[in-house]
N, C-alpha and C positions, 0 to 999 in steps of 0.2 A: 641668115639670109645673105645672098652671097651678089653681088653690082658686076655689072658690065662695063668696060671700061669704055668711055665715051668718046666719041670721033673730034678728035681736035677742030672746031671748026670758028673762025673768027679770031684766031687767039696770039695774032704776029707778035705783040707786045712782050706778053709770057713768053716765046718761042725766042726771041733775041734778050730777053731778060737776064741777064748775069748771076742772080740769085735762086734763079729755078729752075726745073730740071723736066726734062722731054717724058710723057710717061711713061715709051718706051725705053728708056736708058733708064728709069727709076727702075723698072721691074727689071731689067736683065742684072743691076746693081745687088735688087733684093734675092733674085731665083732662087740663090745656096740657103737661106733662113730658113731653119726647119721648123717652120709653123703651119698649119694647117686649119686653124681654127682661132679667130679671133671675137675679142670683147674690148668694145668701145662705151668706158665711163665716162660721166661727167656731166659739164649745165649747157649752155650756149655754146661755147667755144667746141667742144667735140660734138654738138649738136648739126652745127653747122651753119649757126647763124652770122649774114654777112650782107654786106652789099655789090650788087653785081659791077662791075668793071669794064670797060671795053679793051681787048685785046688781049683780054684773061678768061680762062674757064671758067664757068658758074659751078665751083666743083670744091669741095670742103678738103682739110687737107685729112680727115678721117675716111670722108668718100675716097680722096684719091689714092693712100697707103692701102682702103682695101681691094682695090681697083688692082693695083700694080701687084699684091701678092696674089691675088687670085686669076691673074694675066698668067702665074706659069705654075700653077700647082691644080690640076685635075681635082674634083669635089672640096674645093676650100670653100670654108663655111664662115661666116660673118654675124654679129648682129651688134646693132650699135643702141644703147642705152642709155643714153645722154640725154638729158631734158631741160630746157633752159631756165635761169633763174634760179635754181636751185642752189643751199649752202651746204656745205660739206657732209654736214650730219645727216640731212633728204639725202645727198648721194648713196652715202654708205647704207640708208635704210631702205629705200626704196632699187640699189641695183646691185648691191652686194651678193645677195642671196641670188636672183635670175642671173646674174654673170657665172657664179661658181656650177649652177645647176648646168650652165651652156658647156663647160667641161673646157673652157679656150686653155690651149699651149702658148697663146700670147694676149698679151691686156695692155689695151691704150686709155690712160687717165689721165684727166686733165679737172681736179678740184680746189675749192678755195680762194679762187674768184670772186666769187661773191662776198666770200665773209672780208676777203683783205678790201672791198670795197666801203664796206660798213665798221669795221675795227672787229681786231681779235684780241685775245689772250694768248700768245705766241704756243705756250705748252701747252692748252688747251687743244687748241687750230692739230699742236705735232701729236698727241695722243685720238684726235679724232683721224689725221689722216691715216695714221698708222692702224686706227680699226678698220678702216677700209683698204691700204696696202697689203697688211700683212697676208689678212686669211687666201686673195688673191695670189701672193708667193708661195705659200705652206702648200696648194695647190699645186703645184709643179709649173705653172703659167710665169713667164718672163714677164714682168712690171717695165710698163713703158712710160714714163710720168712724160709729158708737156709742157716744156716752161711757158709764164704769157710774157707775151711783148709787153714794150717797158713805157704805157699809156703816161703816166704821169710827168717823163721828161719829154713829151713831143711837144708840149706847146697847146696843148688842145683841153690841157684842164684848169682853170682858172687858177692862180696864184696859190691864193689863200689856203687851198686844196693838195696842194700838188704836193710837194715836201712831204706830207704825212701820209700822202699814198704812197711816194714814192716808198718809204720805209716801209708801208706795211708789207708791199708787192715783191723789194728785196727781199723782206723776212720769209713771207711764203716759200719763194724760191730757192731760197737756203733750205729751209723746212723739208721742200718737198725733195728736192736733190740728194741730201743728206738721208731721206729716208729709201728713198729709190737704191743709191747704193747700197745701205745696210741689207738690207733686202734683195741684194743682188740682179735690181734692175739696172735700168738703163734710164739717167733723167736727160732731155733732150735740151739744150739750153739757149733757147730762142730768145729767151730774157734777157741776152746779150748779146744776140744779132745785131749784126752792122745796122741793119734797119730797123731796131727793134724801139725807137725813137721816131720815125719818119712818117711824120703825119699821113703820108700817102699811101698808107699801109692802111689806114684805119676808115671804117665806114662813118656814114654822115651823123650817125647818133653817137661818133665820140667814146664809142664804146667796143663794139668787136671789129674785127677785122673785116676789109673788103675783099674781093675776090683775089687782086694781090698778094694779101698778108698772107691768105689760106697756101698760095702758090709758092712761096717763100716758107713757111711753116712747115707746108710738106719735101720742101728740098731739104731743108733741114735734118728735118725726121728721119730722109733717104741718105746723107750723105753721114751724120750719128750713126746707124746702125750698121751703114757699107763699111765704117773705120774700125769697127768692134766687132766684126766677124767675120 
């Protein structure tokens, strides 16, 4: 299923925002990427859950990567598989098999979230990612991983908490980067954005991003792949 790109309308904010990018200049940035066919894994965050903003789109930054490639490529095809809440092992089980069937020349995953939420087993967490990376790469599809913003040093998770999140959400990141490359993707590293700390990034449940983060996530995502190809 393939989106329309939406009419900028209320969004001054985003539009003088230093960290984000016009979706016209994102697509003319993407136009040379020979992709045609995408698949969007994952729980919440590629889902597109958020809080709305004022002076920002209400626009995911999965919505907006497939907005901006299907702005210049005739019949591009989309479908996004992301379902919230879910921990790595639901992903890999329930979207593995419908993403390889969709046949995509490119894959946006964003897993493990949830589990670095709750505690992992490090090689556990990397042998489960890697059952869902790999058969996507073997595939001929370029592996797009998502780093997550860095929740645990913004101030917004209680003390006692925070430290041990913080480790777990580096480890992820390491994890998921580490395996992106082996696999000759591409890991996007958001986890180390300037504002990847900045409370104002995040919606009111303290947990995913507001319409901001997404807008900032997707320049990210734009300005990663404009440098690698």
């Amino acid at each position: 299923m393939t989106s329309r790109p939406q009419t900028p309308v209320g969004i001054a904010a985003e539009s003088s925002d230093p960290y984000c990018v016009a979706a016209d200049a994102a697509a003319e940035l993407l136009r040379d990427l020979p992709w045609h066919r995408l698949a969007v894994l994952g729980d919440s965050v590629t889902a597109g859950v958020m809080d709305p903003l004022p002076g920002y789109l209400h626009r995911s930054f999965a919505d907006r990567f497939t907005d901006a490639l299907a702005a210049t490529r005739p019949g591009f095809a989309a479908v996004n598989l992301a379902e919230p809440h879910l921990l790595l092992h639901e992903i890999r089980d329930q979207q593995l098999i419908p993403a390889l069937e969709f046949e995509p020349d490119v894959v946006m995953v964003s897993a493990g979230g949830n589990d670095a939420f709750r505690g992992f087993d490090a090689e556990a967490l990397r042998a489960d990612l890697a059952s869902l990376l790999t058969p996507l790469a073997e595939s001929g599809a370029l592996v797009i991983t998502i780093g997550l913003f860095d929740l645990a040093r913004s101030g917004l998770v209680p003390p006692e908490h925070a430290e041990g999140m913080a480790r777990r959400f580096d480890d992820l990141d390491r994890i998921t980067a580490d395996l992106a490359h082996r696999l000759g993707g591409i890991h996007v590293d958001t986890h180390h954005h300037p504002l990847a700390a900045d409370p104002d990034i995040y919606a009111a449940d303290r947990v995913h991003a507001n319409a901001r983060g997404h807008a900032v996530a997707f320049a990210a995502i734009t300005t990663t792949l404009a440098q690698r190809f």
